[in-house]
Residue, then its C-alpha position, 0 to 999 in steps of 0.5 A: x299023177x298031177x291029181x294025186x299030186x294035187x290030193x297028197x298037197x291038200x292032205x298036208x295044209x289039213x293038218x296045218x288049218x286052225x278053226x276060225x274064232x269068232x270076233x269077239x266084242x270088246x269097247x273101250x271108253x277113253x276120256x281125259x279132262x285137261x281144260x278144269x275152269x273152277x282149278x288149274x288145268x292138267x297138261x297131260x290128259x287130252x294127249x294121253x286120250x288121243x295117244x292110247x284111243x288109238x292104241x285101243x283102236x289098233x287093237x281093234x276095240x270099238x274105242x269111245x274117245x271123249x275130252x274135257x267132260x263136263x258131268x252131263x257129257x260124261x252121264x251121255x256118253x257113259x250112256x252111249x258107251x254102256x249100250x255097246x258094252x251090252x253084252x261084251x266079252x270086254x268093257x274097258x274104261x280109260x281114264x285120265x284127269x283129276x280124280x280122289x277119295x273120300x272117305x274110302x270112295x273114288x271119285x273122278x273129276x269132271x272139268x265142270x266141277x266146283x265143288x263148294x257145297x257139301x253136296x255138290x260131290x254127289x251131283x258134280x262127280x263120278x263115283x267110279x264104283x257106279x262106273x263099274x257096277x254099271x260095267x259088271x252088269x253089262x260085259x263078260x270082263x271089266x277093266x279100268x285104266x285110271x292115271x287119276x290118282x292126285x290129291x284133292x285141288x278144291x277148298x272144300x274138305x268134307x262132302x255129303x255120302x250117302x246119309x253121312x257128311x264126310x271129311x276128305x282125307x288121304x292122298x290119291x285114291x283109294x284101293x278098289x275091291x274088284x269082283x270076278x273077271x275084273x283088273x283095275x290098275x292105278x297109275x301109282x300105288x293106293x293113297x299116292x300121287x301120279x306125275x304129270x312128267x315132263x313130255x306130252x303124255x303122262x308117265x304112265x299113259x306113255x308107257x301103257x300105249x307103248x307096251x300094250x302095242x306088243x302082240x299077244x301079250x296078256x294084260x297082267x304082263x303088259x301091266x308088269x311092264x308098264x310098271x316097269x318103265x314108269x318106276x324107271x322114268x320117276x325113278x322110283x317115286x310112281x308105283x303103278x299098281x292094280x287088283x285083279x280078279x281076272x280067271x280069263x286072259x285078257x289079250x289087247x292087242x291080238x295077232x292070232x291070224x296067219x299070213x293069207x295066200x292060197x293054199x295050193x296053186x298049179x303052174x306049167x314050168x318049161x325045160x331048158x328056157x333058163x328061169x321062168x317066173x312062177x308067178x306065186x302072189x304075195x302073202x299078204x298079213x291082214x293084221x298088217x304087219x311084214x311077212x317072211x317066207x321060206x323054202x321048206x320043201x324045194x323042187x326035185x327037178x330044177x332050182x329056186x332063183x330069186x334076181x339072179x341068185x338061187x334060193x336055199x331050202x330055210x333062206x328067208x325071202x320078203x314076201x313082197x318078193x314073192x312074184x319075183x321067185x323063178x324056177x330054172x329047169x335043165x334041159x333034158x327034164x320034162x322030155x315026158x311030163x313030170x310033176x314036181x312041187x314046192x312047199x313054202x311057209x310064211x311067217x309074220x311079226x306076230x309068230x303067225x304062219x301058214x303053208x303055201x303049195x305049187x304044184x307044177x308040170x314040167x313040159x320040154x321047152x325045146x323045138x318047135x313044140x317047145x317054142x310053141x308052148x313058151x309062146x303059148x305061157x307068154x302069151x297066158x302071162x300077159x293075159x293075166x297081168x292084163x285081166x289082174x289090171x281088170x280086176x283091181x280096176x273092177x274092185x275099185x269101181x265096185x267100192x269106189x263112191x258107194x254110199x252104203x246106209x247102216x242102222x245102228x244098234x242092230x249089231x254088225x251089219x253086212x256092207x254086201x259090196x258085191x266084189x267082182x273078183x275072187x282072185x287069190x293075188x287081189x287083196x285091200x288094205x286098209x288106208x282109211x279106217x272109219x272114225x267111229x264104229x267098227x269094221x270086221x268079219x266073222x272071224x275076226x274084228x279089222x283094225x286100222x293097219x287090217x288088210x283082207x284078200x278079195x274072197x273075204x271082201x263080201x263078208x265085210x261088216x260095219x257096226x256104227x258106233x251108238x251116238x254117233x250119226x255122222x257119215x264116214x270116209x272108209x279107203x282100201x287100196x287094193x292091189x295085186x303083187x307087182x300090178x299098180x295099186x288103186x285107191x278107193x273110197x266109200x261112204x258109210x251113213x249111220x241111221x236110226x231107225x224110225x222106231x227108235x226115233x219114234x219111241x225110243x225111251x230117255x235113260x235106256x241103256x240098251x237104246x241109241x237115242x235121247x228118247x222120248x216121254x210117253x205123251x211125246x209118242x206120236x201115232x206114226x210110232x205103232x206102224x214104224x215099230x211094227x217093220x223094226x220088229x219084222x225086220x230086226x226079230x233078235x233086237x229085243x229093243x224094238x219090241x220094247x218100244x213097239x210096246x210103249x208105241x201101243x201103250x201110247x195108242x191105248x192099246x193095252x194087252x198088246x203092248x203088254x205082249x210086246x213088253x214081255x217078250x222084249x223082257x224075255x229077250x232080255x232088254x232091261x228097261x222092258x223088265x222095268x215097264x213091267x213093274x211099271x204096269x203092275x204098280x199103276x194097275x194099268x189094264x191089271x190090278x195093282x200088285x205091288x209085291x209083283x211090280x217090286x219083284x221087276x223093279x228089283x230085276x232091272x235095278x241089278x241090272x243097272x236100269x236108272x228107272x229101276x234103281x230109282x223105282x226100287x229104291x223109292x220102294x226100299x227106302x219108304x217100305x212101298x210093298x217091302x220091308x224098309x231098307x233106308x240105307x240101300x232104298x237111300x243108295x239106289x237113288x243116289x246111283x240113279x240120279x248118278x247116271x242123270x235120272x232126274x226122278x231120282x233127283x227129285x225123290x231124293x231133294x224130297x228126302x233132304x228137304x224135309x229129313x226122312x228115315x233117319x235122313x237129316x234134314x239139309x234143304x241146300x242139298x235138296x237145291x243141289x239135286x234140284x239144280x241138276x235136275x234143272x240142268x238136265x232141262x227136267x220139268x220137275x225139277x225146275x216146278x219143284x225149284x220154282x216153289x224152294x225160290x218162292x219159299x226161301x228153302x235152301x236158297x235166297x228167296x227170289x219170286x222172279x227165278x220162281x216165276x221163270x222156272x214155272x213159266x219154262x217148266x210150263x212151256x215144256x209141258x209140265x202138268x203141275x207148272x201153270x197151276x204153280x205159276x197161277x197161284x203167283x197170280x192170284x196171290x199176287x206174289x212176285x207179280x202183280x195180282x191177276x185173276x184172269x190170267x190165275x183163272x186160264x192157267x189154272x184150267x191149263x193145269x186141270x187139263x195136264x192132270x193137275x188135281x190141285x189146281x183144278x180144285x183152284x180153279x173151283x174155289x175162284x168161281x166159287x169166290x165169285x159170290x152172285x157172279x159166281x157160274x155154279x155149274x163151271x165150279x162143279x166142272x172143276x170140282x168133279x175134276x179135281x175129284x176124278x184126277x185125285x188117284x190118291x186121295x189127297x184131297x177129300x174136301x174136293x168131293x165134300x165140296x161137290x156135295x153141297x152143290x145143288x142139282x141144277x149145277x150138277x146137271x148142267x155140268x154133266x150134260x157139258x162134260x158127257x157132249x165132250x165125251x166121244x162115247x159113252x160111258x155107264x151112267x150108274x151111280x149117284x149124280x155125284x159119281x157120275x160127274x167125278x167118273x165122266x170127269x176122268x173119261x173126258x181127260x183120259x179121252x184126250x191122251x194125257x200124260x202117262x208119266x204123272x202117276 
């Protein structure tokens, strides 16, 4: 009977199970600027960051909380941010500070920003149609939250975009066109300003952390009532609004789980003892809110007690109450024994409900045997609070000062905790939630008022938040109906992996690092890439950067491999790098039309290092047809996102006026500052020269000089030969032709054609004292490290040495060599290719060409 019992009980919770969904990805970018140094500084936003990153978080969204940005804060932590995005079923960007139009376009206002120059809008703002192209090309739905609508607060009035000076005209910002699955709400209508209020947060910042709290409420409802109380609290004067593409809901702050408890429990009930407690454990909500419960079907063969009172069917019980619930069965029952059940449902804040069972055996409580079988549940009673004490204090020690290592950028990684217990009345809150990164199970994703029962606890994962490395404090307090509670705490260290350390890229919006450049990839990087691989198959990443790992040995056709694979598994740069290899012929012949055909794919994307390359191909018809206007584009929204090769293509562009392009050298300077900013060795070599010249800036040789000489000490190739024409020139510095003579070959060694050819015409200005065979060395050089044929005379040269010095200079250059290389050709080829093979022997630099 109590196995049939026991089976009808199983058939009716069936029907009330739901399937288990899976967590869904959702990251939130909340920043606000408050402290401006150039204007006055806003009260609101640093609060209103605070107040609604921890909404975001409640909701548990892994929540990028950033204050007081300058541009290169934000570029890093768009970046950052953009990583975890990849891939999301959401993306939200929260923003609160200054921010305007211009010319139709929105801008929002890093704290560093001046705004003097007509130029400086491109180099000192965030154009945040950038911010949402970026967003559309990383995540399923996109929604931007901006209390940042004000008039402009800089003298300035008009501003460079694109090819075009712009007067800034109209107040707030303006309307946004949003594509599909998109929400982008404004604090106050198009062209209008937002109120900072009269409290510590803004009207509309306020209201949205209080109405985006209510449980499964779609967003354009939550919007609806945030306008609502911000209408009500300017009385009238702020009219938040928003456009909306969205064809899914959008629910911020989910509460679909139901109340856990165990579905059916069993429990031996004596007759005739008065009540006796049924020792039914407390349902516990995981999203953390209350819980009620009710009789729904009561016992046939006694009565429900709770303190003293009997319980009707539908009375609502706390569910912390629960354990205390009693069942009072009448003498004369359990003569035989019977078996009886109670059905009971909880309810939570949220609508949320599930169904619980007892089924129990009546046994007759009276006489000697009745007596014997009190004693024995007594006794079984006392055992189980001591064994629960057990189990809480077993949990705690198996948490408690655990130090548990998680890589990042690998996905949610199981914390494998080795629970000790499966007890169905132990369940752990939630005391402290890591500050960065999210907790979460399979099913769903954990917020900081989450709890979760003992059976789930081995399935509990952790993804760090990209960016951030620093260990952080997780605390439970676990407990078990009436038994004391005891807390425990662990550690979780984010890691990066060797490879990425190793050969991570700069700019790699799927990376978790700064990066390195090509010859900074040192020859540990092959051997670290190649365990990430085994030990990470789906991270598409490190097959990415095991190939530049091998491109940097030199061995070719397997890096390609490993590019296309990582390509195929969709990591974008490694799309990019294709294009790169078609473009340089490197192990294949130079294809343009392919290389453009990657270029373009990465680009759409949002690749920095795509966009840069194939605007640079669109706006001066490299292997397409022109495009100035969007090639012009591209380059702007590279350089955007802080790729300082675009900076640099497009301070070429300024500088001289290209393709319909005026002229303007001061907006040349502006990129070229920011480039420097960025610590970009280009750019500082380039600014160098401008200093020099007097182009788009005051002539100073002393700035020249030290931009050259820190451009130099970070090695870029072209800098010593920069700073040694000072030298032999005597320009800014005294006349040294010594010191011009050591930078020069300095320069020849980093690849630097130009000041090889320099170094020629030194030794060749010799006369007598002249070393024929050292200038033929330089000019073979020069010839051989000249890909584009920009200076013919260098071979010229060469040809009107005699073959005395040309044989010297080879026997020198092949003693170099570590192996041989044909010897074909003309003298004169043979020292232009031995040349080559000597500066290609000692691992040069991938990234001049």
């Amino acid at each position: 009977m109590l196995r049939r019992c026991s089976l009808i009980a199983a058939l009716i919770l069936v029907g009330l199970t739901t399937m288990q969904a899976r967590a869904d990805r959702r990251v939130a970018l909340v920043s606000g600027n408050s402290e401006y140094r150039e204007i006055p500084a806003l009260k609101n936003p640093d609060k209103d960051a605070e107040d609604v990153s921890k909404t975001f978080r409640l909701a548990g969204f892994d929540v990028f909380v950033a204050r007081d940005l300058t541009k290169i804060d934000f570029e890093k932590q768009f970046r950052n941010y953009l990583a975890a995005a990849d891939g999301a079923d959401l993306a939200v960007v929260y923003y609160s500070g200054h921010g305007f139009q211009i010319g139709g376009e929105n801008f929002l206002i890093p704290v560093d920003a001046s705004l003097k120059n007509a130029a400086d809008i491109e180099v000192q703002a965030v154009k945040l149609d950038d911010v949402l192209q970026q967003l559309r090309a990383k995540s399923k739905i996109q929604v931007i939250i901006l209390d940042a609508c004000r008039n402009n607060p800089f003298p300035r009035k008009d501003y460079w975009l694109r090819d075009q000076l712009i007067a800034a005209g109209g107040t707030g910002l303006a309307q946004v066109k949003s594509s599909l699955n998109t929400l982008i709400a404004f604090a106050t209508e198009p062209g209008a300003v937002a109120y900072d209020g009269t409290g510590d947060l803004s009207p509309f910042s306020s209201a949205f952390s209080r109405r985006a709290l209510a449980p499964n409420q779609e967003i354009r409802s939550v919007m609806a009532a945030v306008r609502r109380d911000v209408v009500e609290a300017t009385a009238g004067k702020q009219v938040p609004w928003e456009n909306s593409s969205l064809i899914d809901e959008v629910v911020l702050m989910r509460r679909t789980n139901r109340p856990a408890l165990p579905p059916v429990l069993e429990k031996v009930v004596p007759s005739g003892v008065g009540p006796v407690a049924l020792d039914l454990p407390v349902p516990v909500d995981v999203d953390g809110g209350a819980v009620t419960v009710s009789i729904e079907r009561p016992p046939s063969l006694g009565r429900l007690i709770l303190d003293g009172k009997p319980v009707a069917t539908g009375e609502p019980i706390a569910g912390k109450d629960l354990p205390r619930l009693q069942m009072d069965v009448p003498k004369g029952s359990g003569a035989q024994e019977e078996v009886d059940m109670l059905a009971y449902a909880t309810h939570d804040d949220w609508g949320g409900g599930s169904q619980g069972i007892l089924v129990f055996r009546v046994k007759n409580g009276e006489g000697a045997e009745g007596k014997q079988l009190v004693a024995s549940l007594e006794s079984e009673q006392k055992q189980e609070v001591v064994e629960r004490g057990i189990h809480i204090t077993g949990a705690a020690e198996a948490i408690e000062n655990r130090d548990v290592q998680v890589p990042v950028g690998v996905g949610p990684v199981p914390l494998k905790l080795d629970f000790p217990t499966r007890d169905p009345a132990v369940s752990l809150k939630l005391a402290t939630y890591p500050a960065t990164g999210t907790l979460s199970l399979p099913d769903r994703t954990l917020s900081p008022d989450s709890s979760l029962m003992a059976d789930e606890i081995d399935n509990l994962r952790y993804e760090p938040q990209i960016g951030a490395v620093k260990p952080l404090i997780v605390g439970f307090q676990i407990s078990a109906d009436n038994t004391p509670s005891k807390p425990a705490n662990m550690k979780l260290s984010p890691s990066v992996d060797p490879c990425d350390n190793e050969a991570g890229e700069p700019l790699d919006l799927q990376g978790v690092v700064t990066g390195l450049l090509p010859n900074e990839i040192g020859a540990d990087a092959v051997k670290a890439c190649q365990a990430a691989v085994k030990a990470y198959p789906d991270v598409a990443r490190f097959r990415y950067e095991l190939g530049r790992a091998l491109l940097a040995a030199g061995k070719v056709e397997d890096a390609k491999t490993a590019i296309k694979e990582a390509a195929d598994k969709g990591h974008v740069r490694a799309m990019f790098e294709l294009g790169y290899i078609a473009s340089s012929g490197i192990g294949t012949a130079v294809d343009p039309k392919k290389a453009n055909g990657f270029y373009a794919k990465a680009s759409d994307k949002g690749d920095p290092y795509g966009m840069t390359a194939w605007g640079r191909a669109l706006f001066n018809g490299l292997g397409v047809e022109h495009d100035t206007g969007k090639g012009l584009d591209l380059l702007l929204k590279a350089a955007a996102m802080g790729h300082t090769y675009a900076m640099n293509d497009l301070a070429a562009i300024f500088s001289e006026g290209r393709n319909g392009v005026p002229a303007d050298p001061e907006r040349a300077v502006a990129f070229l500052k920011a480039g420097v900013e960025r610590q970009d060795m280009y750019s500082m070599n380039i600014l160098g020269r401008n200093y020099l010249s007097g182009l788009g800036v005051e002539k100073d040789p002393k700035q020249a000089q030290a931009l050259f000489q820190k451009a130099m000490d970070l090695g870029k190739p072209y800098a010593p030969g920069s700073l040694a024409r000072m030298y032999r020139d005597g320009e800014g510095v005294d006349q040294n032709l010594a010191e011009a003579q050591r930078l020069f070959e300095l320069a020849t060694d980093r690849g630097d054609y130009s000041a090889a050819y320099d170094r020629a015409a030194i030794e060749m200005q010799k006369g007598d004292k002249s070393d024929q065979a050292v200038a033929v060395r330089y000019l073979a050089f020069a010839a051989g490290l000249d890909l584009r044929n920009e200076l013919p005379n260098a071979r010229a040269t060469l040809a009107q040495f005699g073959v005395k010095p040309k044989t010297a200079a080879l026997k020198q250059l092949r003693s170099e060599l570590k192996s041989k290389i044909p010897a074909g050709g003309s003298v004169d080829d043979q020292l232009v290719k031995t040349a080559r093979a000597v500066w290609e022997q000692a691992n040069p630099r991938r990234d001049l060409f």
